[in-house]
N, C-alpha and C positions, 0 to 999 in steps of 0.2 A: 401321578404320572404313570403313563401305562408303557412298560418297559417294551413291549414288543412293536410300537410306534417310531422308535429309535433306529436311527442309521447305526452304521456300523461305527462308524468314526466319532458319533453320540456316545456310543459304548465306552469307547477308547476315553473319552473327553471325561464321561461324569462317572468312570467304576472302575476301569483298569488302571488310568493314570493314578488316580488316587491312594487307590491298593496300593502301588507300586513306592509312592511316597510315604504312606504309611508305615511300610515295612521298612523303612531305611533308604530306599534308592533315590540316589542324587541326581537328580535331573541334567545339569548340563556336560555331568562327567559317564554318568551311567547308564541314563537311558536314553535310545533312539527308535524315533518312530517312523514309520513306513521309511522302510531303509530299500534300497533298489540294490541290488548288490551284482547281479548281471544286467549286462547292456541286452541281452534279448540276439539270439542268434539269426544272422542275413542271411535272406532267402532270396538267390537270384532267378529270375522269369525272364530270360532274354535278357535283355538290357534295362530291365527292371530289377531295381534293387530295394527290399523292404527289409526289417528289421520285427523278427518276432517280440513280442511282450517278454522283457525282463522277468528274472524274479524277487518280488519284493515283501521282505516281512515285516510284517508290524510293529512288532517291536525286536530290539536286539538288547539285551544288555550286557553291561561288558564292566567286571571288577575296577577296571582301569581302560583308559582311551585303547585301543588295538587288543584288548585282554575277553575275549566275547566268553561269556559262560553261560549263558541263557537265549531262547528265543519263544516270544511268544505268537499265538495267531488268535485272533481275535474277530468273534462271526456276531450277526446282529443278535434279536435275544428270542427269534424264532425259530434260531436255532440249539441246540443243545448244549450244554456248557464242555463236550467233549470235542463236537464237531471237527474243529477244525485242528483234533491232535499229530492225523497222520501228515497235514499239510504242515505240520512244526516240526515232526519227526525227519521230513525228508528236506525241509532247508537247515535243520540241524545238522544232519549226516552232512549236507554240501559245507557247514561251514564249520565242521569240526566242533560241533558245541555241545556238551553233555546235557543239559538240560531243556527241555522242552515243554512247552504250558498250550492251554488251550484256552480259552473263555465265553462266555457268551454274557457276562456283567452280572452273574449270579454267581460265581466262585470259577476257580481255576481246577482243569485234570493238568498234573503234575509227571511227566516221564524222565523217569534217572535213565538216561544212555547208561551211567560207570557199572550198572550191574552188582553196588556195591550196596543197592536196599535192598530189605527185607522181600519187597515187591517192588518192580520196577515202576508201576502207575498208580495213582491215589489221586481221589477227588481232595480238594482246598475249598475249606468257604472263602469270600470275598476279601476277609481282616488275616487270613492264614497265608498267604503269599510269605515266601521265604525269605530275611535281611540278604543283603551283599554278603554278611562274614557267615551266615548259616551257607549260603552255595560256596565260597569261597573256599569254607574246610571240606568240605566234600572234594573240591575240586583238588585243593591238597594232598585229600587222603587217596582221592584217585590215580594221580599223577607222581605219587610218591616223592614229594619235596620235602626235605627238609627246611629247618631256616635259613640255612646256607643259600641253597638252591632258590628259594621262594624270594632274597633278596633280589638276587639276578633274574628271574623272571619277571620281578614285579618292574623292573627297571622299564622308565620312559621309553617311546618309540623319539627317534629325532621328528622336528612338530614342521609338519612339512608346513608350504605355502599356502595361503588361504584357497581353500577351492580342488587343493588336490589330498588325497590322501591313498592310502597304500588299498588296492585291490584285496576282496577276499583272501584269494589263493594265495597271494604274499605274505599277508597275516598268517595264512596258516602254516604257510614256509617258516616265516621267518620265525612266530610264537615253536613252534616243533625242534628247528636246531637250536635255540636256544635253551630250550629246557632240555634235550640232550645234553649240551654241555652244560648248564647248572646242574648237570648230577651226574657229569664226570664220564660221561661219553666222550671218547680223544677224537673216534674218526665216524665220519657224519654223512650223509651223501645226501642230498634235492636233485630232482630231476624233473624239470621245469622244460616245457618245447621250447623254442624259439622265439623271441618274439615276444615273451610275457615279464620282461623284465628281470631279470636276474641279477642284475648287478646291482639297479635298484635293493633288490631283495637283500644281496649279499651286505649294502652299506647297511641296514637298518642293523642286520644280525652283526654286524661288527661293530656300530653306535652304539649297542645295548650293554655287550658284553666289556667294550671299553668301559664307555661311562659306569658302569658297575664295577668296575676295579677289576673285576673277572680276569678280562685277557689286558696286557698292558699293551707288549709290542709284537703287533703282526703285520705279516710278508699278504699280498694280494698277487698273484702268479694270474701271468695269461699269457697269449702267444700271439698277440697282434699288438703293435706299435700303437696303431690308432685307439686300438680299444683302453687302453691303458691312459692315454692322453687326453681322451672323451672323459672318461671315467673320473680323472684329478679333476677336470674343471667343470664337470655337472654333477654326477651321484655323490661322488665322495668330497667334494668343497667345503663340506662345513667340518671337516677336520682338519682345515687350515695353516697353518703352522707346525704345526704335529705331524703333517704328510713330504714323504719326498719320493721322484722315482729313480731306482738304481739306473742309473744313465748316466754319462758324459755329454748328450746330445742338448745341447740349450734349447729349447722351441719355446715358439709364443703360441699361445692356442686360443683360436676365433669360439666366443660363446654363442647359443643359440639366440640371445637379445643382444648381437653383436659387440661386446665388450670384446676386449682382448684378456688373457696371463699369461704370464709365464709361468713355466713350470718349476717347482722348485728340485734341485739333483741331490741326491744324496751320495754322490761319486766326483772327483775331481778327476782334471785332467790325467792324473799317474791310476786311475781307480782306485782311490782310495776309496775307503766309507767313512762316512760321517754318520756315527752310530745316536748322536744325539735323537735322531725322530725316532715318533714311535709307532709311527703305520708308513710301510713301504710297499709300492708299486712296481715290481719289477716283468721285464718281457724275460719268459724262462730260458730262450733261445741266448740274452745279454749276459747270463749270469751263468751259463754253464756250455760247455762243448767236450767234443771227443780230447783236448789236449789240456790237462793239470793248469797251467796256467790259465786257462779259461773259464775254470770253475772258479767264479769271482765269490758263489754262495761258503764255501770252506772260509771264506774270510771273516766271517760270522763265527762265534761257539754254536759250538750244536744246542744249547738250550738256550738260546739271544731268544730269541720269538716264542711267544706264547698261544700263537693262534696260527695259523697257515689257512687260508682261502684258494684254491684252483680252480679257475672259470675252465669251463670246455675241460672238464677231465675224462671225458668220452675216448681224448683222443690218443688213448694207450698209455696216459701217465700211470695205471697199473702193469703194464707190463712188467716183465723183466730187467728188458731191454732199454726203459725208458729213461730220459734225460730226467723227467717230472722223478719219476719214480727215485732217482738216487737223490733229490735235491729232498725228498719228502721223507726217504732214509734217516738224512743228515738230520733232518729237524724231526727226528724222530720223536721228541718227547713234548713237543708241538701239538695243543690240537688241531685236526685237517679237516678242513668242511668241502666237498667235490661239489659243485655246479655242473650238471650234463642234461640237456635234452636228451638223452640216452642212457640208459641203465648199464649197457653192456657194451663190449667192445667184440663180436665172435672171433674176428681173426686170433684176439690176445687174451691175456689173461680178463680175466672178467673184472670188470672194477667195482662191481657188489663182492667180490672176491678180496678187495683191501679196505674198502670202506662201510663194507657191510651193508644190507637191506636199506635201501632210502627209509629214511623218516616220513618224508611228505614226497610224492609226487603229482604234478598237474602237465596233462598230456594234451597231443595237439586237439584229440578228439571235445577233449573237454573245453579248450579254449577256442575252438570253434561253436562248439555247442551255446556257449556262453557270449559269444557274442565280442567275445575279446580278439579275437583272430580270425584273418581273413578267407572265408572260403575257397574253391577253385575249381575249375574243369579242368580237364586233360584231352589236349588231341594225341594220339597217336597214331603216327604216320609209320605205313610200312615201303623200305624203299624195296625193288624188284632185287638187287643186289645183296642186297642182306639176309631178305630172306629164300633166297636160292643159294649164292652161294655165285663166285665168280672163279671159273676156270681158264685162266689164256688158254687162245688158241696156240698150236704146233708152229714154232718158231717168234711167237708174240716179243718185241722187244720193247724196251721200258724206253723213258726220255733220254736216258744217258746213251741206247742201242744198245746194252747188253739186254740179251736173252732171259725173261721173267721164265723162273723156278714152275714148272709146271705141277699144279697141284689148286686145290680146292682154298680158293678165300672168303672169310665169312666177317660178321660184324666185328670180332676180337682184332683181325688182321688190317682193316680199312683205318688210316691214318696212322697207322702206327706201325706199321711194316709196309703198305700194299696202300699208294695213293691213287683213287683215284677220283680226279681232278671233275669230272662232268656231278660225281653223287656231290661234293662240297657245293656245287653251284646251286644245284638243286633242292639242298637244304637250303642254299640262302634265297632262294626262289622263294618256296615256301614258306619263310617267313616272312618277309616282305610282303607275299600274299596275303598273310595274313593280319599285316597290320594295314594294310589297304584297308583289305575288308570290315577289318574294325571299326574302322572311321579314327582309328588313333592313331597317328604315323608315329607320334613323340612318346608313346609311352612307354619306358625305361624298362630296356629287356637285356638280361643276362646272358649268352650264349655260352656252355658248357662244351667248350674242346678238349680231343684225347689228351694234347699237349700244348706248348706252348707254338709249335710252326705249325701244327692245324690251327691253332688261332688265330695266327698272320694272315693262312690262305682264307682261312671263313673270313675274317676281316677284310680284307681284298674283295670274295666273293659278294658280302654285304654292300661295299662301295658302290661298285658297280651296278648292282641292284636298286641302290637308293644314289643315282646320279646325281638326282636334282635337289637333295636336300644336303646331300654331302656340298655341292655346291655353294648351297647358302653357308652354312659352315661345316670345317673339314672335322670338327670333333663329332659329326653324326654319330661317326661307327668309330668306336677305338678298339685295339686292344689294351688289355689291365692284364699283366702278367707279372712275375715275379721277375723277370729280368728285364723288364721293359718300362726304362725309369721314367720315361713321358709319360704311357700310360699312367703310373702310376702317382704320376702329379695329379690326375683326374680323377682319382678317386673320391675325392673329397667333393667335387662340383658332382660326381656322379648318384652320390649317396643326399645331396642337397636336394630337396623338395622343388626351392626358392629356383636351382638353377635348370635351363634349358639343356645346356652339352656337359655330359655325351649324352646320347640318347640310347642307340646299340652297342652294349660294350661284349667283346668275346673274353673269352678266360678259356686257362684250366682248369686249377684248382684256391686259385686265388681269393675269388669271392663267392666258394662255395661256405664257409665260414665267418662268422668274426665279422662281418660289414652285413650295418644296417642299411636295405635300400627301401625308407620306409615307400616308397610311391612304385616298388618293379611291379608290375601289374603284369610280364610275359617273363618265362623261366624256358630254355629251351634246354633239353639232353640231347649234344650231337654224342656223347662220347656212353660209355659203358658205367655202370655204379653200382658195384660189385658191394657193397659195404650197408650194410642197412643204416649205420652209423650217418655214413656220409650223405643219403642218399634222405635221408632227416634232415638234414643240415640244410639240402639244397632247397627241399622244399619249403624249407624256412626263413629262406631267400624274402621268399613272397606272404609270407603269413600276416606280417603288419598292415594293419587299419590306416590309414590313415584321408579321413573325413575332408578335411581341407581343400582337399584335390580330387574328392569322392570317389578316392580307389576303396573299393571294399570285398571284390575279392583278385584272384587273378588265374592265367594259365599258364598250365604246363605244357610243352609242345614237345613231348616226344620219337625222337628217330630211333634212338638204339634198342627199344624195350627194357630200360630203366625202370619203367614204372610196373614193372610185374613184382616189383617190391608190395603192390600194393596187396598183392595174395598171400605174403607173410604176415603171420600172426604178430611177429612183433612192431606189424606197423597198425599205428592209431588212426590214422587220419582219415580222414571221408570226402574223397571227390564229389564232387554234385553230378557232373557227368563225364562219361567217357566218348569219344569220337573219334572214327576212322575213318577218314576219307579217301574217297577213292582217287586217282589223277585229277579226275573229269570234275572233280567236287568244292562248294567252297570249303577254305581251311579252317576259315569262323566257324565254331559252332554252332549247327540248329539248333532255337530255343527248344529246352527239353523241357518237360514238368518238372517242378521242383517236387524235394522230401521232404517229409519231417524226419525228427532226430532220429529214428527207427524204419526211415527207410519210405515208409508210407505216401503218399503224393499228396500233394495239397492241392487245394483250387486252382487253375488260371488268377484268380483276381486275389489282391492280396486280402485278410481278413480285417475286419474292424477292430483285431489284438495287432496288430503289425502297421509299421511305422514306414509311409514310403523315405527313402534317402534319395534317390536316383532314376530320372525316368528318361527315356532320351524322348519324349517330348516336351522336358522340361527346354529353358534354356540352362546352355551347362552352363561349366568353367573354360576360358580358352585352351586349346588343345596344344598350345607350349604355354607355359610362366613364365614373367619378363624374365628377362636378362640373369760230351761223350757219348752220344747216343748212335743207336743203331739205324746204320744207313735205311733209308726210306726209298721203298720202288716205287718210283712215277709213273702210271701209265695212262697214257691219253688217248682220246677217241671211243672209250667206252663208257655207253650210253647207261643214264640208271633213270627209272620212272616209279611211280606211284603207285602199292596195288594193296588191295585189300579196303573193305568199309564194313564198318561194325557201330551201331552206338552201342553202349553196355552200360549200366549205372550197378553199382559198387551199394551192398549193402553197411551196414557200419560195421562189420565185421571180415569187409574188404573181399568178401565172395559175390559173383556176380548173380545178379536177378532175375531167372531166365523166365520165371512164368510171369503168364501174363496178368494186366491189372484186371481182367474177371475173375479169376482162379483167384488171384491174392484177395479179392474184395469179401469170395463164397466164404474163405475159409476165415478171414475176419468175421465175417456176419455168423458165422457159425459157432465161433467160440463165445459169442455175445448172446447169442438165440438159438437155446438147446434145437426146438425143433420150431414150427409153422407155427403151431397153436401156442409156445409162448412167445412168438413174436405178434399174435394178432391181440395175446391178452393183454401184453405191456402197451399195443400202439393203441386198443378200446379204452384201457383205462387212463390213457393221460390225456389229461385237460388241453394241456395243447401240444400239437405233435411235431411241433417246430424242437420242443423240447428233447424230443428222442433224435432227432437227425443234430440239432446242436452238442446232446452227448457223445455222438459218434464224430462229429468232427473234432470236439474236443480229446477226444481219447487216439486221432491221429488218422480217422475213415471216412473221409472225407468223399458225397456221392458224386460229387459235379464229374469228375472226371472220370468214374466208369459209366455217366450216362453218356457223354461225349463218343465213347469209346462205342457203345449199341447201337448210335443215333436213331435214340427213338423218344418221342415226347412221352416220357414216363413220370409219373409220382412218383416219390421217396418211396411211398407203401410199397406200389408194384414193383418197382427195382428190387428193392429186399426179396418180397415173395419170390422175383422171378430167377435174382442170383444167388442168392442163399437155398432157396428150398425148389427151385424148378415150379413153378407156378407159372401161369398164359399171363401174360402181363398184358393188362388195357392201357389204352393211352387214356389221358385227361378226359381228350372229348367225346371217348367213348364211355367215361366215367359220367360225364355230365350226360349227356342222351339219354341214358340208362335212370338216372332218376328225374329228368323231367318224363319219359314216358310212363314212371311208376307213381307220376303225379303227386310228389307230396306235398306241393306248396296249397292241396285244394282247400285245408282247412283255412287259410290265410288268404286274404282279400285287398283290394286294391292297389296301396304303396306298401305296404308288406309286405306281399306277393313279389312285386315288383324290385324291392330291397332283396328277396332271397335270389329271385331271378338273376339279378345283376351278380350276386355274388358268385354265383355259379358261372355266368360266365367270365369271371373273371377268375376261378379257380380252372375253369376249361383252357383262358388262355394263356395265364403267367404261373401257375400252381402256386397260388396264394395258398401259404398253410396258417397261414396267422387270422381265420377267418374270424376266430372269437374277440381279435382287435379290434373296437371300435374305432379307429385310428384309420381302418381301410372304408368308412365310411365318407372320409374327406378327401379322397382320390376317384375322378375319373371314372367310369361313368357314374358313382354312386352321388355325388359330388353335386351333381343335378337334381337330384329327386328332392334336396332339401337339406339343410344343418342334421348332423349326427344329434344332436338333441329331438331333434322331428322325428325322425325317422327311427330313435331307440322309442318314442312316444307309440308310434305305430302299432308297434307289440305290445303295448301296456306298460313300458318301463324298463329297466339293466334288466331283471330276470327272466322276463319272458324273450326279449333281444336273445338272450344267453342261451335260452332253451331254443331258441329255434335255429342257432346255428348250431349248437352240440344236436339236433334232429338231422341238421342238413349234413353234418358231418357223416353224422353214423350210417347215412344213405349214400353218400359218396363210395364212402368204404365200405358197404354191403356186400359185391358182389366181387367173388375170389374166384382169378381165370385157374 
C-alpha cells in the first residue's frame, strides 16, 4: 500500500484511530471525530443570508463525556507528520484544551499548552500516542487538583436529550467554575453575552456540584418573575422534587411541547419556608426590601445554603448600596457564582471588584463570530431638533398656556422635560417606514422610550401610523411597561415565536433585560443609554438566532446617538453596517459589502465555503405565523425633520473605516509582497495561479471587489502589479493581442493551434486562470473541436498538453505595463 495514495479520512480510518485504541482510548466515551464545534459565522448581502464554514476538528478527546483534554488534526501522508499542528494549536486555544497532536499516519507532533514539559513539542512514533490516565495526570498536575477536587470535577454532566448537547463555550464555562469551586474558590464570576445560554450553563454547573455531594443546598437569585418560572420548567426540571420557588404565587406554566406545571412553592400563605428542598429559586426583589419585615432571606441561618448562583449580576448587585449585595452579605459563607454579559458596572462598584477576575468569559463578538448569535446593522437617524438644539420663541406657550422657560433644549431634555409632540410622530413615521420598506410589516420590534408616558404617546403615535393593521387586530402596537398590567399580559404571546400579536411593542426599561424575544429582528433607541451595562443588554434583545422563522440577524434603529457606545472599547460587538439617511432617503438599508471577521470585504457572491440560509428569491415563510414625576412641557406646532446621511462600517475594534478599499487592498498586498519582483517570483513559479488568488482570498483579500471598484477588465496579475506596486495595468485582451502578434502558437499546427487559440480567447474573455485544467476542454467553444482525450492526443499526450499551456501561460504574463 502506498501511503501517500490515501485520503485524509484513509489516514484517520487505518493509523490514527488505531493508535488511538492502542493506547487505551475508549471509543464511544473518548473519542470524537470530525466534531464541528461552531456553526460558521452569517454573512449578510442585502437580503441574502449565508452562513460561513464552521470549524471542525478531527478529532477531540475528552477524559470523560464534556471533560475535552486533547485535540488532534490530521493531514493526508503528502503532507508532513507536523503539518497540521498550528491548525490544532489554534482549535485548542478556542476550546480550552491543553493538548494538541498533529499527524500525517506516520506518528504524531505532540504540544503541551501546560508549559509543564521539559519542551513544549516532541515528535511520537505511531504505537507512542499517550493513554487517557498518561494526559489525565498531566492534566491533574496542571490544574492543580487534588483527590478531593478531581472527584467533583470528574463528576457527570446532566445527559441531555438525544441530539442536543451543551455548546463549546458552555463546556468551557461550566468545566472552569467548577473546578474553581472543587479547590475551594467561594466567589466565582462568567461573563457570557446574551443570548448564549446562561442558565442552561448555570443548571449543568449546579447538576455537577449537587450530584457530587459538593454543594447540597442552593438559592438560584434573579430579578424577573418569568425567568425564574421558564427556568423551573425547562433548564432546571430534572431537579424535580428537590426544587421549589420562594413565592406564595401558585402558577401553572405552559411548556414549550405544550405540557402544562405547576410550580412547586416553598412559602405558604403566612411566608413561611419550608426548608425541606434543596435547591431554591427565588425573585431577589420577593425576598428582600427597604422594610425588615420584608427581608424574607434572614429567615434562613446564614450558613442554610451552600452554593448561591445570581443571574444578571451586572446589575449593581456589587454595589454598596445593593439589595443583591446584602442578601450575598448574609450568605456570606456561601459559595457565589455571578452570571453577567458584563464584567463591570462603571456607575458602581465594580463587580470584578467582589467576585474577582471571571474564570471563563465569551463575548458578543465571539458569539457572533461563531455563528451562535445573530448579526446586525444599525441605521442612525439624526433628527434636525436634536442635533441643533430647540430654543422657544419670545413668549412661546406650552399646551397648558403657560409660558415655556426660555432656554436651549437638546436630546437629554425631549420627553422628559420638554415634549414635543411633531419629533414622536416622526419617529414613528420612520419606523413604519421602515418596515414597509422591508417587505416585513409583522416582524417583532422593540421600541425604547425615555419612560413609561412617552411610551403611551409612541404608542398612539405607532397606531395611527399602522391604521390598517391595527385594524385587523388592536394588539399590533402595545405598550409592555411596568405599570401597565395589559400590556404585560402580552408578554408572553410577545416573546412566542408561534404567536402573531403583538407585533410593535413600546417600553422603557422593561424589556431591555431578562426577556427572550427570540424572533425581534427591529431594536429601536428613541430614548438616551447612558450605561454600557444597559446598552449591552439592549442589543442583546436581538442577538438570538432563530432559523425557524429565518431571522438571523437584525436592526438597530437609532434616534438618540445610543449607539456611539459602539466607539467604546469596552464594547465587543461588530455592526455589519452603519446607515444615515437623509429625510429624502430610504430607511432600509442599502445592501453594503459584507466583511470578514477583521473587517476585510468579501465577494458579492457568497463562496463555495458558505452555506446559503436566506435568499428573498427563495419562496420564504409567511410574513405572520398562524394564530411622582416631573411635570412635562407640551409643546405643539414645532416641526422636527430628517438630516444628515453617512454609511460608515465599524471595524471589530468598533473604530470607523475611512479609507478606501484601494488603499486598504495596497497595503494588504504589500504586507504579503515585499516588493514587484517577489510578487512576479511567487506568481512564475506556481503551477497554477488560481492558487495564489485562493490564498489571498483565504487569508480575508478577496480581489472581486477592488476590481468592481476600478471598472476595468483586469487579471488578478495586473491588479496586484497595478495596486500594490503602481504598475500600467493591461486588460485581458490587450493581454491576448500581445501574444497572438508575438505568434507563438507557430510551432504547433492544425487542432493544436486551434486548442491554444481557443483558449486564449477564452482567457481574453472570462480570465480563465485554471487554463492547465483539462476540465476547460469540455466547455464551449473548446467542446467543438473534439473529446478532451482528442484534443490532449493533439500534443502528443498529458505532458506535452501541460507544456503548452505552462508556454501559453508564461507569454500571457510576459509583458509588465
Amino acid at each position: 500500500m502506498n501511503t501517500r495514495d490515501l485520503s485524509e479520512r484513509d489516514i484517520c480510518t487505518q493509523f490514527i484511530t488505531p493508535a488511538l485504541y492502542h493506547a487505551g482510548w475508549d471509543g464511544p466515551t473518548q473519542v470524537r471525530e470530525e466534531v464541528s464545534f461552531t456553526k460558521g459565522r452569517i454573512i449578510v448581502r442585502g437580503k441574502l443570508v449565508t452562513r460561513g464554514q464552521g470549524k471542525r476538528a478531527d478529532y477531540i478527546l475528552s477524559y470523560k463525556p464534556n471533560i475535552p483534554i486533547a485535540v488532534i488534526e490530521a493531514k493526508d501522508n503528502t503532507h508532513s507528520v507536523g503539518d497540521g499542528i498550528q491548525q490544532a494549536l489554534d482549535y485548542a486555544e478556542t476550546l480550552n484544551i491543553p493538548f494538541a497532536f498533529s499527524s500525517n499516519g506516520d506518528g504524531f507532533v505532540f504540544h503541551d499548552r501546560t508549559g509543564m514539559s521539559c519542551q513544549p513539542e516532541e515528535t511520537l512514533p505511531l504505537d507512542g500516542f499517550p493513554s487517557p490516565a498518561d494526559l489525565w495526570a498531566r492534566y491533574r498536575a496542571w490544574k492543580g487538583l487534588d483527590e478531593q477536587a478531581e472527584l467533583v470535577v470528574l463528576q457527570d454532566y446532566y445527559p441531555d436529550s438525544p441530539g442536543k448537547s451543551p455548546r463549546y463555550y458552555q463546556v468551557n464555562a461550566v468545566n472552569a467554575a467548577v473546578e474553581a469551586i472543587a479547590k475551594g474558590q467561594d466567589r466565582v464570576l462568567l461573563v457570557m453575552a446574551t443570548g448564549t445560554g446562561k442558565t442552561y450553563t448555570a443548571f449543568q454547573i449546579i447538576w455537577r456540584l449537587w450530584k457530587a455531594g459538593r454543594k447540597r443546598r442552593i438559592l438560584f437569585l434573579a430579578d424577573r418573575n418569568m425567568l425564574i418560572d421558564q427556568t423551573m420548567v425547562n433548564d432546571f426540571r430534572p431537579f424535580g422534587g428537590a426544587m421549589a420557588k420562594l413565592s406564595t404565587n401558585a402558577r401553572t406554566i405552559e411548556r414549550p411541547d405544550g405540557s402544562k406545571e405547576d410550580l412547586t412553592l416553598a412559602l405558604d400563605r403566612k411566608r413561611r419556608i419550608d426548608t425541606a428542598y434543596e435547591v431554591y429559586l427565588g425573585l431577589y426583589q420577593a425576598i428582600t426590601g427597604p422594610d425588615e419585615r420584608q427581608k424574607l432571606f434572614r429567615d434562613f441561618s446564614p450558613d442554610f445554603f451552600d452554593l448561591i448562583v445570581i443571574d444578571e449580576c451586572h446589575r449593581g448587585s456589587a454595589a454598596e448600596d445593593s439589595a443583591w449585595r446584602e442578601i450575598l452579605e448574609y450568605f456570606s459563607s456561601a459559595a457565589q457564582i455571578g452570571l453577567t454579559a458584563t464584567p463591570k458596572e462603571t456607575r458602581y462598584v465594580s463587580n470584578i471588584g467582589y467576585f474577582g477576575d471571571p474564570v471563563f468569559s465569551y463575548s458578543l463578538k465571539q458569539g457572533i463570530r461563531d455563528g451562535f448569535l445573530a448579526p446586525y446593522k444599525v441605521v442612525k437617524v439624526h433628527i434636525d431638533r436634536d442635533v441643533e438644539g430647540y430654543r422657544p420663541e419670545k413668549g412661546q406657550l406650552d399646551r397648558d398656556g403657560d409660558e415655556v422657560e426660555d432656554r436651549i433644549y437638546n436630546t437629554k431634555d425631549f420627553d422628559r422635560t420638554l415634549v414635543l409632540d411633531d419629533r414622536t410622530k416622526l419617529v414613528a413615521r420612520k419606523v413604519t417606514q421602515f418596515l414597509r420598506e422591508s417587505g416585513d410589516r409583522y416582524q417583532k420590534t422593540i421600541v425604547f422610550c425615555v419612560d413609561q408616558e412617552h411610551a403611551a404617546r409612541m404608542r398612539q403615535a405607532l397606531v395611527n401610523e399602522n391604521a390598517d393593521l391595527v385594524a385587523e387586530n388592536s394588539r399590533y402596537v402595545m405598550r409592555i411597561t411596568g405599570s401597565d398590567a395589559e400590556g404585560q399580559a402580552q408578554l408572553g404571546n410577545f416573546m412566542d415565536p408561534e404567536s402573531t400579536w403583538p407585533v410593535l411593542v413600546t417600553t422603557s426599561r422593561l424589556l431591555s433585560t431578562g426577556v427572550d424575544v427570540q424572533t425581534c429582528r427591529l431594536i429601536v433607541l428613541d430614548r438616551e443609554v447612558g450605561s454600557m451595562t444597559e446598552f449591552k443588554q439592549i442589543v442583546g434583545r436581538g442577538t438570538r438566532v432563530h432559523e425557524d422563522t429565518r431571522k438571523f440577524y437584525f436592526t438597530l434603529m437609532d434616534f438618540r446617538g445610543a449607539t456611539s457606545h459602539f466607539a467604546d472599547p469596552d464594547f465587543d460587538g461588530e455592526p455589519v453596517q452603519i446607515y444615515e439617511p437623509d429625510d429624502d432617503d430610504p430607511i432600509d438599508p442599502p445592501e453594503a459589502p459584507p466583511t470578514d471577521e477583521d473587517g476585510v470585504p468579501l465577494p458579492e457572491d457568497p463562496g463555495d465555503d458558505e452555506t446559503i440560509m436566506d435568499r428573498p428569491d427563495q419562496p420564504g415563510l409567511p410574513l405572520r405565523p398562524p394564530d411622582g414625576q416631573q411635570r412635562k412641557v407640551y409643546v405643539d406646532g414645532v416641526g422636527a425633520t430628517i438630516v444628515a446621511e453617512r454609511i460608515e462600517y465599524l471595524d471589530e475594534n468598533g473604530r470607523l473605516i475611512t479609507e478606501s478599499l484601494k488603499d486598504f487592498t495596497r497595503r494588504a498586498l504589500r504586507k504579503r509582497f515585499a516588493s514587484l519582483d517577489d510578487f512576479l517570483r511567487r506568481w512564475n513559479a506556481a503551477d497554477r495561479k488560481r492558487a495564489i488568488i485562493d490564498e489571498l482570498e483565504a487569508e480575508g483579500l478577496p480581489l472581486d471587489p477592488i476590481l468592481d471598484e476600478l471598472g476595468k477588465d483586469l487579471d488578478p496579475f495586473d491588479l496586484i502589479c497595478h495596486v500594490a506596486f503602481d504598475a500600467k495595468p493591461l486588460t485581458r485582451r490587450e493581454r491576448a493581442e500581445t501574444v497572438r502578434k508575438r505568434d507563438v502558437f507557430a510551432k504547433y499546427g492544425g487542432k493544436a493551434r486551434a486548442v491554444l487559440d481557443a483558449l486564449l480567447a477564452k482567457y481574453a474573455d472570462e480570465g480563465v486562470l485554471n487554463l492547465d485544467d483539462a476540465n476547460v476542454l469540455k466547455i464551449p467553444p473548446l467542446d467543438t473541436l473534439g473529446t478532451p482525450i482528442e484534443l490532449v492526443r493533439t500534443f502528443g499526450g498529458k505532458a506535452g498538453y501541460d507544456q503548452a499551456v505552462h508556454d501559453l501561460e508564461e507569454a500571457i504574463y510576459q509583458e509588465i505595463g
